[in-house]
PDB file with SEQRES, HELIX, SHEET and CRYST1 records, atoms N, CA, C and O in Angstrom:
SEQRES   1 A   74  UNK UNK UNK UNK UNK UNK UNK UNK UNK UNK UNK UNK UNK          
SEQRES   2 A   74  UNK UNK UNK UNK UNK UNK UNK UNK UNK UNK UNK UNK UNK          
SEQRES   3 A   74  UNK UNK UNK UNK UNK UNK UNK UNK UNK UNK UNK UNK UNK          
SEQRES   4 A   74  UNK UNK UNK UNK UNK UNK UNK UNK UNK UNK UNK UNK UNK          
SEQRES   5 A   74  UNK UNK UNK UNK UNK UNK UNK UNK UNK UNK UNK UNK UNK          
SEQRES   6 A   74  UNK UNK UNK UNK UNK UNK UNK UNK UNK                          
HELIX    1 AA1 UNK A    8  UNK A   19  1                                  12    
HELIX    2 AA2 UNK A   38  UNK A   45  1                                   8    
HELIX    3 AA3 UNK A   60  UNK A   63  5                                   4    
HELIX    4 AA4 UNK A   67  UNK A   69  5                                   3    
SHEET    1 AA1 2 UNK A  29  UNK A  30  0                                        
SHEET    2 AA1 2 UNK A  51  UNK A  52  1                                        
CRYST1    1.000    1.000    1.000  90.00  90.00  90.00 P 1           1          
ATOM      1  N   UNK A   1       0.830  -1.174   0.000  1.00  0.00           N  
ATOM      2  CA  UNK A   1       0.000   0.000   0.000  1.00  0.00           C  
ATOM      3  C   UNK A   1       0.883   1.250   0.000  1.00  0.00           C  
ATOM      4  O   UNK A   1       2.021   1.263   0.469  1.00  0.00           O  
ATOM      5  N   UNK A   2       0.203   2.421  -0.627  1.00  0.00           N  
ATOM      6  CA  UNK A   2       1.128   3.676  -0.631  1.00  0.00           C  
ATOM      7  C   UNK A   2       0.818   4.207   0.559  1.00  0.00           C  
ATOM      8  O   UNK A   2       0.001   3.683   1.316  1.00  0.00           O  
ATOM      9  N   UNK A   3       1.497   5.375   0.837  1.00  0.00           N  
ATOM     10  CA  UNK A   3       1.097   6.611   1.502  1.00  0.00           C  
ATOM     11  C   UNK A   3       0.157   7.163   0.729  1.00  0.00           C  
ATOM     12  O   UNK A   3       0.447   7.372  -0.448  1.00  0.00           O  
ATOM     13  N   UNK A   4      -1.355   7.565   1.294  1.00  0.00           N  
ATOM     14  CA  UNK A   4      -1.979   8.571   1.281  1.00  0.00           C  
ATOM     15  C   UNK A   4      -1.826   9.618   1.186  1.00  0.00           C  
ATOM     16  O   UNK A   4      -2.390   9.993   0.159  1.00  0.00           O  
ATOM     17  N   UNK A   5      -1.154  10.743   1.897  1.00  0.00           N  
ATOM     18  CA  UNK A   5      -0.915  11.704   2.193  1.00  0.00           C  
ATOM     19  C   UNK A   5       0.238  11.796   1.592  1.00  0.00           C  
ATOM     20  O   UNK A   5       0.742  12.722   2.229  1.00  0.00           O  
ATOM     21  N   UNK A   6       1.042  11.474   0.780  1.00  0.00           N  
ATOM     22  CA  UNK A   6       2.102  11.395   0.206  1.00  0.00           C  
ATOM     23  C   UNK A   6       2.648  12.074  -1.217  1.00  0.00           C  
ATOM     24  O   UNK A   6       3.775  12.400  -1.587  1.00  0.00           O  
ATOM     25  N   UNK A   7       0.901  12.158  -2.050  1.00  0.00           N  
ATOM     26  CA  UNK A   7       0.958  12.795  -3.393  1.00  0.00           C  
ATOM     27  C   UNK A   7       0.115  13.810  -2.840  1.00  0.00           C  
ATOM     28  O   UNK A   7      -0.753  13.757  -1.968  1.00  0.00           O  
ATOM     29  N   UNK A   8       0.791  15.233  -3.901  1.00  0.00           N  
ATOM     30  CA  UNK A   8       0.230  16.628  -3.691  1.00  0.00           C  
ATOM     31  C   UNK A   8      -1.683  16.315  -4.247  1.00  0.00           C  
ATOM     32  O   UNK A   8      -2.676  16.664  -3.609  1.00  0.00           O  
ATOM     33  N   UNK A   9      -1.655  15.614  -5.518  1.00  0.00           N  
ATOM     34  CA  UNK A   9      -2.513  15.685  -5.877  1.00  0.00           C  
ATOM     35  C   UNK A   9      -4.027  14.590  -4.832  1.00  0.00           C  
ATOM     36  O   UNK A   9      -4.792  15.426  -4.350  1.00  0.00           O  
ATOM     37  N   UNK A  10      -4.346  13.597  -4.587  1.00  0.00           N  
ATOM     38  CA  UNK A  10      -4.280  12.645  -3.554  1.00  0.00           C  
ATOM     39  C   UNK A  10      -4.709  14.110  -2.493  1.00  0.00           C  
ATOM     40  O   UNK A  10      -5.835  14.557  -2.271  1.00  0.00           O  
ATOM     41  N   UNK A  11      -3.512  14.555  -2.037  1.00  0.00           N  
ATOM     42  CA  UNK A  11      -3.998  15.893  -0.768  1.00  0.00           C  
ATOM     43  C   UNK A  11      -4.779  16.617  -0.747  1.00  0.00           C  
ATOM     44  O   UNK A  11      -5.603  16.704   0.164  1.00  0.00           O  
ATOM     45  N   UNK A  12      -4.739  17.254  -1.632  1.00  0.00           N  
ATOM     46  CA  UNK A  12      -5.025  18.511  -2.323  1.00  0.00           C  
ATOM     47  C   UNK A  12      -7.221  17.725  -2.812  1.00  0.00           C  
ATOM     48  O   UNK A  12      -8.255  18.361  -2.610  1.00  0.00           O  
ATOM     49  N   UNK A  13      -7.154  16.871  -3.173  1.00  0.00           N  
ATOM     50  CA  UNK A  13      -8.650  16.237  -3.734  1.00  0.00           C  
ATOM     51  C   UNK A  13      -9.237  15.564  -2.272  1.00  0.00           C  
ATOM     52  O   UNK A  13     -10.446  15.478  -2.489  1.00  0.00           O  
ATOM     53  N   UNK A  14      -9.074  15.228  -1.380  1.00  0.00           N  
ATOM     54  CA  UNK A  14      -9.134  14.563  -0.078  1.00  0.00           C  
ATOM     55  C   UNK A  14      -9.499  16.009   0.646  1.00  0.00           C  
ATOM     56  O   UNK A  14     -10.618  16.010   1.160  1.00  0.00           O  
ATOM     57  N   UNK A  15      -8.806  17.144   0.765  1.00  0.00           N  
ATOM     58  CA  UNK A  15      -8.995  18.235   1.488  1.00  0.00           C  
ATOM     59  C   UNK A  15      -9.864  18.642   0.175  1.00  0.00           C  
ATOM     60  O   UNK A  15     -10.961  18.603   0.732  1.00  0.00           O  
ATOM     61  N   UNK A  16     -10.101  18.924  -0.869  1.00  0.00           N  
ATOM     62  CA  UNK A  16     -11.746  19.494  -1.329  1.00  0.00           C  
ATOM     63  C   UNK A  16     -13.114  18.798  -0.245  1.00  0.00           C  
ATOM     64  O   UNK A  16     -13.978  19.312   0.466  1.00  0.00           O  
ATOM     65  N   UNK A  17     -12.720  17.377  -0.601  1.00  0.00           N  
ATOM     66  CA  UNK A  17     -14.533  16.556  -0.517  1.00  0.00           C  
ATOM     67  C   UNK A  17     -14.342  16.558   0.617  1.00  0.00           C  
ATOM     68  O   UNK A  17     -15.496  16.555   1.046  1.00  0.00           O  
ATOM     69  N   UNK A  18     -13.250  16.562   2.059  1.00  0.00           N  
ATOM     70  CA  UNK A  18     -13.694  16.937   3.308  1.00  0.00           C  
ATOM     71  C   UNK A  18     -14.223  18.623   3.490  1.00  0.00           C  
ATOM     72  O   UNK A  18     -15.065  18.951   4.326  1.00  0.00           O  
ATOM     73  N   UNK A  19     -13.773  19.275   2.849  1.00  0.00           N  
ATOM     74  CA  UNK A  19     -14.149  20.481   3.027  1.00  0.00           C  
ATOM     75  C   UNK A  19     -15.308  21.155   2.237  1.00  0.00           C  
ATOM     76  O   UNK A  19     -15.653  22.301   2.526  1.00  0.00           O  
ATOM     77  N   UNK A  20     -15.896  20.467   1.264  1.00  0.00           N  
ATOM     78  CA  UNK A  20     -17.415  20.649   0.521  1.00  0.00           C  
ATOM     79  C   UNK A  20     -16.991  21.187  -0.777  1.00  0.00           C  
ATOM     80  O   UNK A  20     -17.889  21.468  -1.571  1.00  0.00           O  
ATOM     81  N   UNK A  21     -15.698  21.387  -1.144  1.00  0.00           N  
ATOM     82  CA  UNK A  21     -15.413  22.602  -2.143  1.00  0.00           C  
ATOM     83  C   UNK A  21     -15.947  21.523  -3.201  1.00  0.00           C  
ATOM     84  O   UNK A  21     -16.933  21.898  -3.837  1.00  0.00           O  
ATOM     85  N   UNK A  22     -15.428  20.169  -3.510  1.00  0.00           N  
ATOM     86  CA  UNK A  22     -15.772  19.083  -4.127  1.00  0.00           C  
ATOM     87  C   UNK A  22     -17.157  18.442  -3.278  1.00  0.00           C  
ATOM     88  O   UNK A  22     -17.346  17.927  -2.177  1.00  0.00           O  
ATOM     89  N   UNK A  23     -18.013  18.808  -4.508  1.00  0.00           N  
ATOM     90  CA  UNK A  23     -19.461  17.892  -3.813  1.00  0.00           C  
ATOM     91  C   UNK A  23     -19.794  16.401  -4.410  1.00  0.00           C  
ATOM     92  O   UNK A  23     -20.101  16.070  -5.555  1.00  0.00           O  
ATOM     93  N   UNK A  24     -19.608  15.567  -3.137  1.00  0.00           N  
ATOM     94  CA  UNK A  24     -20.065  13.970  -3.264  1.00  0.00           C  
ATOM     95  C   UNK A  24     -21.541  13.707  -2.965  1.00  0.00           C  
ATOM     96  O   UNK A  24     -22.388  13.088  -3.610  1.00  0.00           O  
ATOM     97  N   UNK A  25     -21.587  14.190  -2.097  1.00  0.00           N  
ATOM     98  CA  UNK A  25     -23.294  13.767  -1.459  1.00  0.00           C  
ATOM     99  C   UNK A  25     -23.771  13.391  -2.633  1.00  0.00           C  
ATOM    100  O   UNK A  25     -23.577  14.102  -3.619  1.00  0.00           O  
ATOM    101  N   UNK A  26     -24.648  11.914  -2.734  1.00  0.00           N  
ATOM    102  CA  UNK A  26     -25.580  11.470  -3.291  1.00  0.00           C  
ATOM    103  C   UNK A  26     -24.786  10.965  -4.748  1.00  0.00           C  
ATOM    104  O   UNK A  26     -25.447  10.345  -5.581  1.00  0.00           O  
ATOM    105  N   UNK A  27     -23.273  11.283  -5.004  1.00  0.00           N  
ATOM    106  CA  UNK A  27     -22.982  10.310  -6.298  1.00  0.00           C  
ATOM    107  C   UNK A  27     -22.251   9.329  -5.503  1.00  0.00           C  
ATOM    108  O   UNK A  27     -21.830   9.181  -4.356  1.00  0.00           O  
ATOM    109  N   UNK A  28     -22.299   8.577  -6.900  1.00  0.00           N  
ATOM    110  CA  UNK A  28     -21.683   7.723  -7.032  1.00  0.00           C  
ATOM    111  C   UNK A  28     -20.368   7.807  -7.421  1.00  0.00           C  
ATOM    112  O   UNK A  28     -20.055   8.466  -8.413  1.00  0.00           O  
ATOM    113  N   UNK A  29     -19.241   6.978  -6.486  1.00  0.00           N  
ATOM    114  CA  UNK A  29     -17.578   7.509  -6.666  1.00  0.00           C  
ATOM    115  C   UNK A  29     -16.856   6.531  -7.229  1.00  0.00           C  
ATOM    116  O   UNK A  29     -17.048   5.487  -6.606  1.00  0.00           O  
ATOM    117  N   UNK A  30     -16.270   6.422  -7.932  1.00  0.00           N  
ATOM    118  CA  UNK A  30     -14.886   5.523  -8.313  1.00  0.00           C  
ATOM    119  C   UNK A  30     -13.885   6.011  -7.810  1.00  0.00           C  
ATOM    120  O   UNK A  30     -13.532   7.135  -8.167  1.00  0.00           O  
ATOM    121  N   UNK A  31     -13.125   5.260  -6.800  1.00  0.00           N  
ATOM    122  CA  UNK A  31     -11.841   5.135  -6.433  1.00  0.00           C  
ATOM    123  C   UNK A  31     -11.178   4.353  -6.869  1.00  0.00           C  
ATOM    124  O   UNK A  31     -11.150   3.225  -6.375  1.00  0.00           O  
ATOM    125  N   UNK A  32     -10.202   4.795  -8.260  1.00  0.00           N  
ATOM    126  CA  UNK A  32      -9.948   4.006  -9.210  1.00  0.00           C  
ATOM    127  C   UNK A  32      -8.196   3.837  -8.743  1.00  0.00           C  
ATOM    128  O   UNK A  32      -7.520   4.865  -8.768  1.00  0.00           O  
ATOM    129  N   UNK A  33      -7.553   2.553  -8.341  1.00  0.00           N  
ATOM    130  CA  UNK A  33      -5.948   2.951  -8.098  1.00  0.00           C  
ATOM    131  C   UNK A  33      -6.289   3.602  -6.410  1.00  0.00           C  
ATOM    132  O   UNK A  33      -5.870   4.712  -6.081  1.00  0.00           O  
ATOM    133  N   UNK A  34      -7.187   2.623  -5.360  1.00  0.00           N  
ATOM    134  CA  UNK A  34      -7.645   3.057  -4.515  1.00  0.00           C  
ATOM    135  C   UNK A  34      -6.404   2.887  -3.379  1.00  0.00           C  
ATOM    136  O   UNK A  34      -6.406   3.758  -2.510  1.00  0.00           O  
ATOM    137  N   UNK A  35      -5.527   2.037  -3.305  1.00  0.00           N  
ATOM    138  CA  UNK A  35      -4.870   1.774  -2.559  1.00  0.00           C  
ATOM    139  C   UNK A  35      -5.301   1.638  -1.125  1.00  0.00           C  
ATOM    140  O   UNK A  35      -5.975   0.630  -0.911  1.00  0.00           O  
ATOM    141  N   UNK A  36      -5.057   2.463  -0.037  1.00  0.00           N  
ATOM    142  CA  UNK A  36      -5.318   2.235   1.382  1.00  0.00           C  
ATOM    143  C   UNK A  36      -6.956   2.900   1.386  1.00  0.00           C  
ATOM    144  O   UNK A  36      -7.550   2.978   2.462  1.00  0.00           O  
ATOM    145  N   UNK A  37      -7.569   3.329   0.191  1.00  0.00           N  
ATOM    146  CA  UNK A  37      -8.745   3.588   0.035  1.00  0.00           C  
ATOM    147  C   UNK A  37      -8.983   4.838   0.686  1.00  0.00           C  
ATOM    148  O   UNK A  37     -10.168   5.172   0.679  1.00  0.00           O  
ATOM    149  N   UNK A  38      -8.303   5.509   1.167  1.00  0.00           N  
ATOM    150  CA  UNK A  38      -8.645   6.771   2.254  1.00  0.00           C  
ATOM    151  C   UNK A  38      -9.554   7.790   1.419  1.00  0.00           C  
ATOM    152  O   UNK A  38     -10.599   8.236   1.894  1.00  0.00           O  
ATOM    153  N   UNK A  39      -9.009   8.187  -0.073  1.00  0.00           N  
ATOM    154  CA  UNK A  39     -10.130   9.187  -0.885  1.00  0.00           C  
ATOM    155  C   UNK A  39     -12.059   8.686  -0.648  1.00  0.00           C  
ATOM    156  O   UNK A  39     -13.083   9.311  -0.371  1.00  0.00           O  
ATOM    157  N   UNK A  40     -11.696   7.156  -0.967  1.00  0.00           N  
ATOM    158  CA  UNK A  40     -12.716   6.512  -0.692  1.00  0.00           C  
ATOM    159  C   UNK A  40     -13.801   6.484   0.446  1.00  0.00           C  
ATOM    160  O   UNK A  40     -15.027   6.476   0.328  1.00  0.00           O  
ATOM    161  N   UNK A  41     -13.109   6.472   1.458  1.00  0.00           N  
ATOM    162  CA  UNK A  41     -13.864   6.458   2.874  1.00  0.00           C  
ATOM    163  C   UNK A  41     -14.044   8.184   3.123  1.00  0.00           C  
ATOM    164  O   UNK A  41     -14.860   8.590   3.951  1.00  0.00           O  
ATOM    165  N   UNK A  42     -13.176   9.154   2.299  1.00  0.00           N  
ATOM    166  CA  UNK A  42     -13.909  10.555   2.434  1.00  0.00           C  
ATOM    167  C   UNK A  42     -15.085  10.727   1.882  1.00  0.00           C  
ATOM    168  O   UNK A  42     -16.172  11.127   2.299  1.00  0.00           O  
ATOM    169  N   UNK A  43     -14.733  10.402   0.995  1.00  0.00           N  
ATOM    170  CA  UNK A  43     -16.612  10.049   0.129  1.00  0.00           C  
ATOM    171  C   UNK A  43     -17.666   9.541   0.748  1.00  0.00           C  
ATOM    172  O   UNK A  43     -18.804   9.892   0.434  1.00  0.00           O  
ATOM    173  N   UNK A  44     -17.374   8.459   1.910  1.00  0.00           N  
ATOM    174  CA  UNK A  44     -18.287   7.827   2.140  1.00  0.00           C  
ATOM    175  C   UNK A  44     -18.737   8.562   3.902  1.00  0.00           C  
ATOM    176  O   UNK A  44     -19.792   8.334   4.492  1.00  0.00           O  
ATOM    177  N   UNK A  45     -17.594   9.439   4.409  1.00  0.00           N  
ATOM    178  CA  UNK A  45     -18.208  10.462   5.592  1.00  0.00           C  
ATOM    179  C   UNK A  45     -18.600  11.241   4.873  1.00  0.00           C  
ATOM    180  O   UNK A  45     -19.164  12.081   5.574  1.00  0.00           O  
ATOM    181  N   UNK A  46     -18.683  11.596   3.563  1.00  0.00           N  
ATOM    182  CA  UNK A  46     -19.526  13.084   3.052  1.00  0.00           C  
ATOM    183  C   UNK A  46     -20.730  12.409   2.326  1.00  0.00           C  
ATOM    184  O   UNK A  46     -21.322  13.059   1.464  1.00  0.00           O  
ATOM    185  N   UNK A  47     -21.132  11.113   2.633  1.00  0.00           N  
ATOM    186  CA  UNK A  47     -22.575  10.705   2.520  1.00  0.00           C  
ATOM    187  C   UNK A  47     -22.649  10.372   0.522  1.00  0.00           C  
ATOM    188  O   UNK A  47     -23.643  10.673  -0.138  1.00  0.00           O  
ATOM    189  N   UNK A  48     -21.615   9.843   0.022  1.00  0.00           N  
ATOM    190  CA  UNK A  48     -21.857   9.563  -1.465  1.00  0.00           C  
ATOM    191  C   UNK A  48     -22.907   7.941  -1.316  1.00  0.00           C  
ATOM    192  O   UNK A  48     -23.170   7.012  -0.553  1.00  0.00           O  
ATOM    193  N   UNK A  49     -23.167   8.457  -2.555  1.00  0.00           N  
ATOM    194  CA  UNK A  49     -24.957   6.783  -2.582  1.00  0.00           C  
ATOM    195  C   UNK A  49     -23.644   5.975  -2.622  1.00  0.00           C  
ATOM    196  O   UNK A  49     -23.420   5.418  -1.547  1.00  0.00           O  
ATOM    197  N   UNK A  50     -22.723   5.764  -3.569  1.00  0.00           N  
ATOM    198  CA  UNK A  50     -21.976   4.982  -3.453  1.00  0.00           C  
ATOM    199  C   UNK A  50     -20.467   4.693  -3.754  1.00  0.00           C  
ATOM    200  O   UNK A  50     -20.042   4.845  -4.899  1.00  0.00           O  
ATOM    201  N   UNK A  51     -19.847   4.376  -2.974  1.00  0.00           N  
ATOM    202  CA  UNK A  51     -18.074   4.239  -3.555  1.00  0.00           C  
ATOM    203  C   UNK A  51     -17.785   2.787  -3.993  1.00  0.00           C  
ATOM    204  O   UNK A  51     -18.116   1.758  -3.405  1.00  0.00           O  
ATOM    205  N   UNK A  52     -17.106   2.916  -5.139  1.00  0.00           N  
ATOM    206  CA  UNK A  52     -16.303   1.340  -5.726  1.00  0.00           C  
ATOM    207  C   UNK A  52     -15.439   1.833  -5.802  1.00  0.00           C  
ATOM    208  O   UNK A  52     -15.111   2.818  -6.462  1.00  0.00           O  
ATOM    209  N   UNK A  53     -14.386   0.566  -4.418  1.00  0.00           N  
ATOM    210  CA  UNK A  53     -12.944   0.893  -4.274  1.00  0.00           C  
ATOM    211  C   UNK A  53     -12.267   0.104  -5.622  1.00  0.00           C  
ATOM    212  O   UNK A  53     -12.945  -0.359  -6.540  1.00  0.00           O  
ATOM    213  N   UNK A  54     -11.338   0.072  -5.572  1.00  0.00           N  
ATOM    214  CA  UNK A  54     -10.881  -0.694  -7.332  1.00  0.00           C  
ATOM    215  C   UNK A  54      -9.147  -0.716  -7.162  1.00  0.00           C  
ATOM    216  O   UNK A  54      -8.739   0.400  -6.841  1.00  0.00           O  
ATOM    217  N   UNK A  55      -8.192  -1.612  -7.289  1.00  0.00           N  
ATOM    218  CA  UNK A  55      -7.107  -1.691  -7.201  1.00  0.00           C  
ATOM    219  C   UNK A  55      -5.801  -2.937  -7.744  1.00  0.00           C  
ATOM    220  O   UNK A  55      -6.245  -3.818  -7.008  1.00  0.00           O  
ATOM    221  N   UNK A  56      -5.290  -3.231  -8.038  1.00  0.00           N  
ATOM    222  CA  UNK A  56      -4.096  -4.077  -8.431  1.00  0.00           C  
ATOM    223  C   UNK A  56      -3.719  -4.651  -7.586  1.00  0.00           C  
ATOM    224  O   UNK A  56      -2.871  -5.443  -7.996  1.00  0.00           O  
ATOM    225  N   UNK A  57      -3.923  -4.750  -6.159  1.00  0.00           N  
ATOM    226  CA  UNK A  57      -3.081  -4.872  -5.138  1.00  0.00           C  
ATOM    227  C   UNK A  57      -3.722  -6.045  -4.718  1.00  0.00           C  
ATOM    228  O   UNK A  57      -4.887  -5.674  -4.859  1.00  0.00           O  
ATOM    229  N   UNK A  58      -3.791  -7.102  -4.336  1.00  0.00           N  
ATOM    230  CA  UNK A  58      -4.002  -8.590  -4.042  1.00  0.00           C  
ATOM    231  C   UNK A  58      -5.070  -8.594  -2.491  1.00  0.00           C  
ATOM    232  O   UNK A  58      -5.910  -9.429  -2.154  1.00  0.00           O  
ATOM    233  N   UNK A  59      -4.781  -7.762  -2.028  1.00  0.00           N  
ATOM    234  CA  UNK A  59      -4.503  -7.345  -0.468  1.00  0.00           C  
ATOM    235  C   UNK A  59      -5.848  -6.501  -0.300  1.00  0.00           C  
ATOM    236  O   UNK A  59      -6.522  -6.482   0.730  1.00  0.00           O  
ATOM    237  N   UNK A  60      -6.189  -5.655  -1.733  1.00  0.00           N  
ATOM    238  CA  UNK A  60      -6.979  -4.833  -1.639  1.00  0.00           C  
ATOM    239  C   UNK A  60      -8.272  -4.648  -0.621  1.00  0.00           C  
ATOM    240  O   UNK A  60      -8.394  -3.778   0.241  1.00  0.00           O  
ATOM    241  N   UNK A  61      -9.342  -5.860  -1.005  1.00  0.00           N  
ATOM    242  CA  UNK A  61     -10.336  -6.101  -0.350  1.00  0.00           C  
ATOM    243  C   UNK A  61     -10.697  -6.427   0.946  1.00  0.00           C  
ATOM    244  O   UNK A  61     -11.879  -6.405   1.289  1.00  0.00           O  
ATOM    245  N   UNK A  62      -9.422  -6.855   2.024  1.00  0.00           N  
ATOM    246  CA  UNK A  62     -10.013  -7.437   3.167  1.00  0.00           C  
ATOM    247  C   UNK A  62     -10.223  -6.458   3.937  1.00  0.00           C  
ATOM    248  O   UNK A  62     -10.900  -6.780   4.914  1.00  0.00           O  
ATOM    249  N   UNK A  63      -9.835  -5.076   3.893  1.00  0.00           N  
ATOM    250  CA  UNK A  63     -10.772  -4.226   5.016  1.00  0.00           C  
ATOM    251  C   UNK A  63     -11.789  -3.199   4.064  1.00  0.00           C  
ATOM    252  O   UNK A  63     -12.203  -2.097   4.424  1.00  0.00           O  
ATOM    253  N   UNK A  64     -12.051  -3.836   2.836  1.00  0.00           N  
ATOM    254  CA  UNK A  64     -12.819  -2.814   2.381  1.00  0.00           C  
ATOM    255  C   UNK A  64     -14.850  -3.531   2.235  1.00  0.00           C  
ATOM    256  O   UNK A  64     -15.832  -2.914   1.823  1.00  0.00           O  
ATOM    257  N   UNK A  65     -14.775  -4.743   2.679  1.00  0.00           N  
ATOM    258  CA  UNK A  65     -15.732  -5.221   2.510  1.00  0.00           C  
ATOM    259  C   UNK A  65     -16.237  -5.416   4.111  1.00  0.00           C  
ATOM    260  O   UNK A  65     -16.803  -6.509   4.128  1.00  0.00           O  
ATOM    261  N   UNK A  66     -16.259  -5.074   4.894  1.00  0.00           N  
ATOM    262  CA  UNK A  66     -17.079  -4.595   6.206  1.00  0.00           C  
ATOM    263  C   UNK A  66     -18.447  -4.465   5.609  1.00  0.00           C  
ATOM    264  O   UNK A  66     -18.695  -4.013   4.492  1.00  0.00           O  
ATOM    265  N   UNK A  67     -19.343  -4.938   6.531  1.00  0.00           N  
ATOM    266  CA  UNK A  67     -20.653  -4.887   6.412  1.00  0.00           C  
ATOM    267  C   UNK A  67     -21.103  -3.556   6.278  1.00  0.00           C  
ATOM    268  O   UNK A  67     -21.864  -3.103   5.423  1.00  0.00           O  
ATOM    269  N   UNK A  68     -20.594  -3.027   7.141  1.00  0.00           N  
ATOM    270  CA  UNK A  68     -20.772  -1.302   6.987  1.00  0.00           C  
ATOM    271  C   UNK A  68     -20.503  -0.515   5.832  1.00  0.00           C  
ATOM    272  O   UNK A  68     -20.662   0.701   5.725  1.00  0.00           O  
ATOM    273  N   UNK A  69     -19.985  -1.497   4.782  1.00  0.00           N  
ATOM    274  CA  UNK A  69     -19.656  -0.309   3.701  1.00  0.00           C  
ATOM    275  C   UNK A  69     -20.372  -1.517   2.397  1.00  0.00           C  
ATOM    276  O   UNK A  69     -20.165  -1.290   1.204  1.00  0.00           O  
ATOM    277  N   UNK A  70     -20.949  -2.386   2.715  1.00  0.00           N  
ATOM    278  CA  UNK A  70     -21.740  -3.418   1.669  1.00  0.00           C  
ATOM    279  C   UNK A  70     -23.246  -3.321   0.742  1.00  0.00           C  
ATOM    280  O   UNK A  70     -23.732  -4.014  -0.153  1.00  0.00           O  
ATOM    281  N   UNK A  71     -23.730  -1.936   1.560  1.00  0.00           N  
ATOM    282  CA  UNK A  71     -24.510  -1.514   1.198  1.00  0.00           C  
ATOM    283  C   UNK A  71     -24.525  -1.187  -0.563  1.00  0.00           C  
ATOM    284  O   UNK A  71     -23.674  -0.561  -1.194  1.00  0.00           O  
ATOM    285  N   UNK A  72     -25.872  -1.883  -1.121  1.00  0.00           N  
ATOM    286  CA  UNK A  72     -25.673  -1.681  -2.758  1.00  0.00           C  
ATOM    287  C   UNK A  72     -24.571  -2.453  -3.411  1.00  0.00           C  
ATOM    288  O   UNK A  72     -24.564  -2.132  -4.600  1.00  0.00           O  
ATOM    289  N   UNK A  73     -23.920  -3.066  -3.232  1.00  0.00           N  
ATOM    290  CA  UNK A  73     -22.581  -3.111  -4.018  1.00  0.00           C  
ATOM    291  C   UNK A  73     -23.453  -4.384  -4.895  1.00  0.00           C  
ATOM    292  O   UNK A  73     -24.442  -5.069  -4.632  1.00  0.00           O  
ATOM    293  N   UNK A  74     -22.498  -4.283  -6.072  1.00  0.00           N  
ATOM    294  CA  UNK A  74     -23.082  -5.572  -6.937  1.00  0.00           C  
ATOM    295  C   UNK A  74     -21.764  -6.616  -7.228  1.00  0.00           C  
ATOM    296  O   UNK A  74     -21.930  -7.660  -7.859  1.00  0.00           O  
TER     297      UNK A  74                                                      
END                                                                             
């Protein structure tokens, strides 16, 4: 897994959708190249209908499928 906080760009889009400048509420998100998923789970405290995490990484899925985040998924 990468650092999160590590790319300007990654920072810089994470501090929009916590801060409203970027509006999620009610879409639907692709976190495409999700890695530790963190863009992802901002989306999902700013109330998006839905996030698909998505990644290369083998490893990807075992904390991203919590019941708590299973809602809708196909």
């Amino acid at each position: 897994m990468f650092n999160p906080y590590g790319g300007i760009a990654a920072q810089a889009f994470m501090s929009g959708v916590l801060s409203g400048i970027v509006d999620v509420q009610g879409k639907r998100v692709l976190d495409l190249g999700c890695g530790a998923g963190v863009i992802g789970f901002c989306c999902i405290l700013k109330q998006s209908q839905k996030v698909l995490f998505s990644d290369l990484h083998p490893n990807i899925g075992a904390g991203l499928f919590h019941s708590k985040y299973k809602q809708d998924m196909v």
